[in-house]
C-alpha positions as CSV (number, residue, x, y, z in Angstrom):
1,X,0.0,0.0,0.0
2,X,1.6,3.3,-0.7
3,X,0.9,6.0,1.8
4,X,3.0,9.1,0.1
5,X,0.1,11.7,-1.3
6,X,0.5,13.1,-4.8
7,X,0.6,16.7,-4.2
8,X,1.5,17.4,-7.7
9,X,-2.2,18.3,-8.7
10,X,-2.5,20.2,-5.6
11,X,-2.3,23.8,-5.6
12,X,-1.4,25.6,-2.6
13,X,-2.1,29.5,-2.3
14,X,0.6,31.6,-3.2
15,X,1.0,32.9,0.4
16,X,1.3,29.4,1.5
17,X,3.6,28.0,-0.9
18,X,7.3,27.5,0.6
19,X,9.6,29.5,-0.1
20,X,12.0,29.0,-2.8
21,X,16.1,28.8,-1.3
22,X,16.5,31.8,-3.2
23,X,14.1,34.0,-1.6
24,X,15.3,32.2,2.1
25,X,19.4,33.2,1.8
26,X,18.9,36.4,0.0
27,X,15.9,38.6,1.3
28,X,15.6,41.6,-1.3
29,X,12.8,43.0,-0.3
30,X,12.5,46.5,1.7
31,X,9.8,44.6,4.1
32,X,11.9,41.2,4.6
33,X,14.7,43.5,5.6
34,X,13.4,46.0,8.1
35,X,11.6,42.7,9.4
36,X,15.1,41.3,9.6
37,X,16.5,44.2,11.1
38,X,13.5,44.9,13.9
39,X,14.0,41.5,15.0
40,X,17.9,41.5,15.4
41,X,17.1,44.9,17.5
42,X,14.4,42.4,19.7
43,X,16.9,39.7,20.3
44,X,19.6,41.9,20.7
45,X,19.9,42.6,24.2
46,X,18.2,39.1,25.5
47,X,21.9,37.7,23.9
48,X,23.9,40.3,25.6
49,X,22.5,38.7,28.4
50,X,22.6,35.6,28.1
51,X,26.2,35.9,26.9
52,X,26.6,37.4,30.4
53,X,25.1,34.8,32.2
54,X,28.1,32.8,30.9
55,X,25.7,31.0,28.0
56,X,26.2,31.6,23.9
57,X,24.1,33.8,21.4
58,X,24.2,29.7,19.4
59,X,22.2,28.6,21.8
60,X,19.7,31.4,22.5
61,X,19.3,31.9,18.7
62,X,18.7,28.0,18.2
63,X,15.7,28.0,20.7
64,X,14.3,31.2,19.1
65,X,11.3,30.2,17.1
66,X,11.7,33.0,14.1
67,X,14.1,31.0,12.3
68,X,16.9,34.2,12.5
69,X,19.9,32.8,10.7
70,X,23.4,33.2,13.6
71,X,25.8,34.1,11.1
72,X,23.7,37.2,9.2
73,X,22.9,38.3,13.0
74,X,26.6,38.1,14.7
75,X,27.8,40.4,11.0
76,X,24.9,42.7,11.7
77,X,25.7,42.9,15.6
78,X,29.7,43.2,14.6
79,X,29.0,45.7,11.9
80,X,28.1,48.5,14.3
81,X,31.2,49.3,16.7
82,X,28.6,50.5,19.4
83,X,27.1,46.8,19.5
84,X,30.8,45.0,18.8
85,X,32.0,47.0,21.7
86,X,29.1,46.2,24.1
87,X,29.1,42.4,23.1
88,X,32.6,42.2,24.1
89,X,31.7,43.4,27.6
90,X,29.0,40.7,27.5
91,X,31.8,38.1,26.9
92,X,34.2,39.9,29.6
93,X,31.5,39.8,32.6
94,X,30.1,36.1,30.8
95,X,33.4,34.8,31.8
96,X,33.0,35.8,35.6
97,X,29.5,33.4,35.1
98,X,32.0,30.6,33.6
99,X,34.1,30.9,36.5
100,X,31.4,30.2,39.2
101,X,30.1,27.5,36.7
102,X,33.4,26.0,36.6
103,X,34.0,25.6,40.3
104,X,30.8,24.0,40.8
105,X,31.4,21.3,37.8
106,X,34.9,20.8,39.6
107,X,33.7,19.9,42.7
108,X,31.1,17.7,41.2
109,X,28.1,20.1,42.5
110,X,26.0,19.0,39.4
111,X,25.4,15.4,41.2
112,X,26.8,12.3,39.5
113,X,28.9,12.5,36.7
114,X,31.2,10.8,34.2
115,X,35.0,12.5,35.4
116,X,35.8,12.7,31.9
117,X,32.8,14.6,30.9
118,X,33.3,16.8,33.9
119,X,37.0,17.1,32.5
120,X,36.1,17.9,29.1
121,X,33.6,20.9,30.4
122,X,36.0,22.6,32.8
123,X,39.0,22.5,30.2
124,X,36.2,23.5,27.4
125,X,34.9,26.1,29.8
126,X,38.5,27.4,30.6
127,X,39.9,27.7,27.2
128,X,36.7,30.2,26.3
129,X,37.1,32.1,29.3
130,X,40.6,32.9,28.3
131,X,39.2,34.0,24.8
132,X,36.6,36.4,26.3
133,X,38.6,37.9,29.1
134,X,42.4,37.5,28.3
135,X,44.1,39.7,30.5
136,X,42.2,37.8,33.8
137,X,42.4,34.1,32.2
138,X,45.3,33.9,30.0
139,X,48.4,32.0,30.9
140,X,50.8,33.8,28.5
141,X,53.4,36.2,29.8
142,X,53.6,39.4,28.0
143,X,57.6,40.8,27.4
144,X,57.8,44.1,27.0
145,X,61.2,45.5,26.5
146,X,62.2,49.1,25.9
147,X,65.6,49.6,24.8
148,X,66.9,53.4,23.7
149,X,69.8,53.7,21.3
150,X,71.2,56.6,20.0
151,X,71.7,55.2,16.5
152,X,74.0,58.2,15.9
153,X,76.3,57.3,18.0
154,X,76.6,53.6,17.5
155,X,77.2,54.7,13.7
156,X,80.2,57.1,14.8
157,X,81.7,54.6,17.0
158,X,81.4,51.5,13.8
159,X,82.9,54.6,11.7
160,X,86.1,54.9,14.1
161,X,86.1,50.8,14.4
162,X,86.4,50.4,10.6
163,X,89.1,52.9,10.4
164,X,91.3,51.7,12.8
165,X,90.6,48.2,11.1
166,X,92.1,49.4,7.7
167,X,95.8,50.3,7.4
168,X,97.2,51.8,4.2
169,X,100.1,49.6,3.0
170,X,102.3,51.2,1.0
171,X,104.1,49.7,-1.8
172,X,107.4,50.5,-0.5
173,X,106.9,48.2,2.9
């Protein structure tokens, strides 16, 4: 018995039809965009906190029910310097949450767990708090080293070294 429907001789209205991939990856219409645009605005500041709170903008954006694609938001959110800048405080304070997250995996707080799973999140959770908040959590040492030369006077000093090192010979000796 064959239980697939032929939906070839069915027409759907036009405003019920799918979507062609086209129309989905590049909206090009005026509407689509300020649509696109009011609801980065809405999310906006519910993933500044939840970045905060030590959680991702994947996540948030994955639960979200209006389909809002993570790569065109994190380009529109980078594009304006105001946003990039407040999103990297976000990250900063986010790693703080980590850090009390952290603990509390370490000492096995969560209840019973595999130890390598527990491993695997407090090394995971580590390495991205170094990312978001490297001069708390990174383990590299910064050199700085200042050094003042008077290139002037090293170049006088190689002059007079050259010159003693070259002797006229004379034909004669």
């Amino acid at each position: 018995m064959d239980i697939t429907a032929d939906t070839s001789s069915t027409q759907l209205p036009s405003w019920l039809a799918p979507l062609s991939s086209h129309d989905q990856k590049f909206p090009r219409s005026p509407d689509h965009l300020a649509i696109q645009r009011i609801t980065y605005e809405s999310i906006f500041e519910r993933a500044l906190e939840e970045v905060e709170a030590g959680g991702t903008i994947f996540a948030l954006i994955k639960n979200d029910p209006r389909g809002i694609d993570y790569g065109k938001f994190m380009k529109w959110m980078n594009l304006d310097p105001e946003r990039k800048k407040r999103f990297r405080e976000a990250k900063t304070n986010g790693a703080l949450a980590m850090e009390d997250r952290l603990l509390e995996v370490a000492a096995g707080k969560d209840g019973l767990e595999d130890v390598n799973r527990s491993k695997l999140i407090v090394d995971t959770m580590w390495k991205m708090m170094q990312v978001n908040d490297r001069d708390r959590y990174s383990t590299s040492v910064k050199h700085e080293h200042t050094v003042g030369v008077d290139i002037k006077k090293l170049l006088e000093d190689r002059a007079k070294a050259i010159e003693g090192d070259y002797r006229v010979i004379d034909a004669d000796e």
